[in-house]
C-alpha positions as CSV (number, residue, x, y, z in Angstrom):
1,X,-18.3,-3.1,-20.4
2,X,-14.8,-3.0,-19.4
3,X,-13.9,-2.0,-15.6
4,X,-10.7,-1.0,-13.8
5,X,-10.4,-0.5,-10.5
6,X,-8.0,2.7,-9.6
7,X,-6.6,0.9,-6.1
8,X,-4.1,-1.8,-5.0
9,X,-6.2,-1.3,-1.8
10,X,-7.1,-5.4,-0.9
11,X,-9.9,-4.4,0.9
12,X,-11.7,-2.9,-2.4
13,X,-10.3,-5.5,-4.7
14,X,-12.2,-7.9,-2.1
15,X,-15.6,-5.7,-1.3
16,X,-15.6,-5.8,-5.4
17,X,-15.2,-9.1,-6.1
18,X,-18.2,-9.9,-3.4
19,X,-20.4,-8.1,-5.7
20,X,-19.1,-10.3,-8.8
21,X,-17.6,-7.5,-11.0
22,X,-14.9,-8.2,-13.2
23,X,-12.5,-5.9,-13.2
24,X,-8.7,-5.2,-13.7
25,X,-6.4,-3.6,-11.3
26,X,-4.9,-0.3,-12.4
27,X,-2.9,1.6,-8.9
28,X,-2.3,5.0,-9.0
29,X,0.6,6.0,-7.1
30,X,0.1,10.2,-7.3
31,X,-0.1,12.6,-4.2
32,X,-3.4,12.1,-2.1
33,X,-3.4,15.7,-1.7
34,X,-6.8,18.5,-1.9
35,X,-7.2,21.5,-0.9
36,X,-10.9,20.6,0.1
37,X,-11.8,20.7,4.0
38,X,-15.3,19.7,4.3
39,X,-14.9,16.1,4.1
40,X,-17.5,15.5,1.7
41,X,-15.5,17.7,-0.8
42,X,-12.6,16.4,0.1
43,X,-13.4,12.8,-0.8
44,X,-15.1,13.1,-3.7
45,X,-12.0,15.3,-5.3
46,X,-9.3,12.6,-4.0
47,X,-11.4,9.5,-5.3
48,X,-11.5,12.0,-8.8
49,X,-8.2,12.5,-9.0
50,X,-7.3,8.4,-8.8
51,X,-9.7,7.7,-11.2
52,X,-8.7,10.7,-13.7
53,X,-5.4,9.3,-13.1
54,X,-6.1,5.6,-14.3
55,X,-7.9,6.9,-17.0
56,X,-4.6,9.3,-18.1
57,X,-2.6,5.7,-18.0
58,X,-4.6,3.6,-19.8
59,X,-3.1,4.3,-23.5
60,X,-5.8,1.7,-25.3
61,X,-9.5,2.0,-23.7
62,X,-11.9,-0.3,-24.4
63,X,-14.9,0.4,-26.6
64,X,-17.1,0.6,-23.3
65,X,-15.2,1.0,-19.9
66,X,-15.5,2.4,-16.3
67,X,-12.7,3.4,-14.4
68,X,-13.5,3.3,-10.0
69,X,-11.4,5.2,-8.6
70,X,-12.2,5.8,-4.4
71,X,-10.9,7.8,-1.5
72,X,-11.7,7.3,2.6
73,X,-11.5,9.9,5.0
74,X,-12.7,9.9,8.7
75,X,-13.9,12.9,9.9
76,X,-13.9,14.2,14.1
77,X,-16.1,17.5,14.7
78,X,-15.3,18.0,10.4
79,X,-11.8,17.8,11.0
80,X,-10.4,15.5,8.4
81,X,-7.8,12.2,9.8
82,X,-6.3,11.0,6.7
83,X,-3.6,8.0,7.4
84,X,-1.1,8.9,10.2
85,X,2.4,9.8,9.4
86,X,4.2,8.1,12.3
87,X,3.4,6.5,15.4
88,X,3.0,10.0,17.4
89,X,0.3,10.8,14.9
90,X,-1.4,7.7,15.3
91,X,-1.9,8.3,18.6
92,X,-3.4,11.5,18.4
93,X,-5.8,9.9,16.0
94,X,-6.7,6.9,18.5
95,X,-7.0,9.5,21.8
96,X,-9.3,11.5,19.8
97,X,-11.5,8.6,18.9
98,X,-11.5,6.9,21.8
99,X,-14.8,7.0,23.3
100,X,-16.4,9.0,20.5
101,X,-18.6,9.1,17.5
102,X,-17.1,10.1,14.2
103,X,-17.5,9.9,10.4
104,X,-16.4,7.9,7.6
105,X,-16.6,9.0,4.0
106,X,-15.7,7.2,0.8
107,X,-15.8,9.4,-2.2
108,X,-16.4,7.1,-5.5
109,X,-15.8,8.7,-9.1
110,X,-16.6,6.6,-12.3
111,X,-15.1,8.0,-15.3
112,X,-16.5,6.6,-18.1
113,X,-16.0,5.8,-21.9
114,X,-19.3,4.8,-23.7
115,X,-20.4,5.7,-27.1
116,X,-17.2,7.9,-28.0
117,X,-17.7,10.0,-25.1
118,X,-15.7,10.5,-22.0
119,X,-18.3,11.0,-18.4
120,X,-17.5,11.8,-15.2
121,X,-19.8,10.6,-11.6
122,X,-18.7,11.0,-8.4
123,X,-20.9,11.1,-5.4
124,X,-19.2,9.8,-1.4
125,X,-21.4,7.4,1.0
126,X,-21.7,8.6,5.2
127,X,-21.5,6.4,8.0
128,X,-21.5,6.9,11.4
129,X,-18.9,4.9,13.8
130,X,-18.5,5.1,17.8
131,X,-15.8,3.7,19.6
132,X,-15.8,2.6,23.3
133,X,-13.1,3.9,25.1
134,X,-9.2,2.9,24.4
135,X,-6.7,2.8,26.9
136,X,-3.0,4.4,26.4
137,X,-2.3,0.9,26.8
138,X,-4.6,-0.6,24.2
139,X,-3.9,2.1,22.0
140,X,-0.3,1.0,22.3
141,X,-1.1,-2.4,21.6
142,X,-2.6,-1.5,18.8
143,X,-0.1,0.8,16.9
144,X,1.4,-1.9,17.5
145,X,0.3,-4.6,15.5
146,X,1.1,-2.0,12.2
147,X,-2.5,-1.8,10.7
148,X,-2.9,1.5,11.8
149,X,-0.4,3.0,9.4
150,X,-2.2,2.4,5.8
151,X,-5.9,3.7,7.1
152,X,-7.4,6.8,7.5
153,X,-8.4,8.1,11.5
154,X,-5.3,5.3,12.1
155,X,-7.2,2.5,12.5
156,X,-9.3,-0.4,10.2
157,X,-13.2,-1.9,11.4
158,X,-12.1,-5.3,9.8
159,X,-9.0,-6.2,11.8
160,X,-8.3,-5.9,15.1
161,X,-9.7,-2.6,16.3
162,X,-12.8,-3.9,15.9
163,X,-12.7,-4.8,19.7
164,X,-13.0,-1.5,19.8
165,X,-16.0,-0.6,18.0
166,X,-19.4,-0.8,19.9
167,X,-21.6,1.2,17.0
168,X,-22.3,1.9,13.0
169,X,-24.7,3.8,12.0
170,X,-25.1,3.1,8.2
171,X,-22.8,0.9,5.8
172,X,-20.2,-1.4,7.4
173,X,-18.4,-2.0,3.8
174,X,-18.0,2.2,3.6
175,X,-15.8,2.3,6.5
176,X,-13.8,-0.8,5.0
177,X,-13.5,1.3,2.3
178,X,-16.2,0.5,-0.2
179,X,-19.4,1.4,-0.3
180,X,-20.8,-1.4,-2.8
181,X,-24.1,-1.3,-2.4
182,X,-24.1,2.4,-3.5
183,X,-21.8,1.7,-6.6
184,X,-24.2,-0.7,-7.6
185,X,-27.2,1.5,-7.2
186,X,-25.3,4.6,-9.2
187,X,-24.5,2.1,-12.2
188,X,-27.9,1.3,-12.5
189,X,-28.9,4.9,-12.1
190,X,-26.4,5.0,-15.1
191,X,-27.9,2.5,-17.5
192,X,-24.5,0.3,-16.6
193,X,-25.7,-3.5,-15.6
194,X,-23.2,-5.1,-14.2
195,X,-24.7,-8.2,-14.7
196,X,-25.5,-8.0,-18.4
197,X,-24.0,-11.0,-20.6
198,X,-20.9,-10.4,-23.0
């Protein structure tokens, strides 16, 4: 089996690698854009979209292949925070973290070739993250360093805003923006080992 990962994302080329899989590196660069507001939805249609997209781009498949494609979104009171614009907007995110409880949702689609026919699965992973309060001041700091501006809710658990987190409820590798554990489960729901020998 052939697989492609539809990200230049580091943090899921690195959560995939931890698992072993071999896979290629195929980025989409199309609009992250649904018109989806339950966050749930929302997610599962972006991470569809990247991996439809890979799949559109790849001109000479492989007898047996998988394309991953994956969104995050973080989600307040089911209002969706997707990655801030600008600075201002990274704020807002922060402030309305800050000393809350909020969700984080990685939709995963797998579009697969096997046996002449083209499948699609997509199903998203929940986990729960509080924050102790931020500061103006630390929230400052913290736009500052620049991580802020790739990640969804303006902020990412495995730098340094993890000062900042004091809970998770459910899969720490979801909110980095894979859930692997899950993927693994699905393939073998799937009949796809990962592990079989070429």
């Amino acid at each position: 089996m052939n697989y492609i990962l539809a990200s230049a994302s580091p943090r899921r080329k690195e959560l995939l690698k931890q698992i072993g899989l071999d896979f290629a590196i195929l980025p989409v660069c199309g609009e992250e854009h649904t018109s989806f507001t339950v966050p749930q939805e929302a997610v599962m249609d972006l991470s569809r979209q990247k991996a439809e997209e890979a799949a559109k781009q790849r001109k000479e498949k492989a007898q047996e292949e998988v394309i991953i494609g994956a969104d995050t979104v973080v989600s307040l009171a089911d209002m969706i925070l997707g990655k801030p614009k600008d600075r201002q907007d990274a704020i807002r995110m922060l402030s309305a973290l800050s000393g809350k409880s909020h969700k984080v949702f990685t939709g995963v689609t797998f579009v697969i070739f096997r046996e002449g026919k083209k499948t699609v699965h997509s199903f998203y992973e929940e986990t729960e993250v509080t924050m102790y309060p931020m500061s103006e001041e630390e929230i400052n700091w913290y736009i500052g360093t620049d991580e802020p501006f790739d990640k969804a809710g303006g902020y990412g658990i495995q730098g340094r805003c993890a000062i900042f987190i004091k809970e998770i409820r459910g899969d720490y590798n979801n909110v980095v923006g894979l859930p692997v554990a899950r993927i693994y489960q699905e393939f073998m729901k799937l009949g796809i080992d990962i592990y079989e020998k070429k």
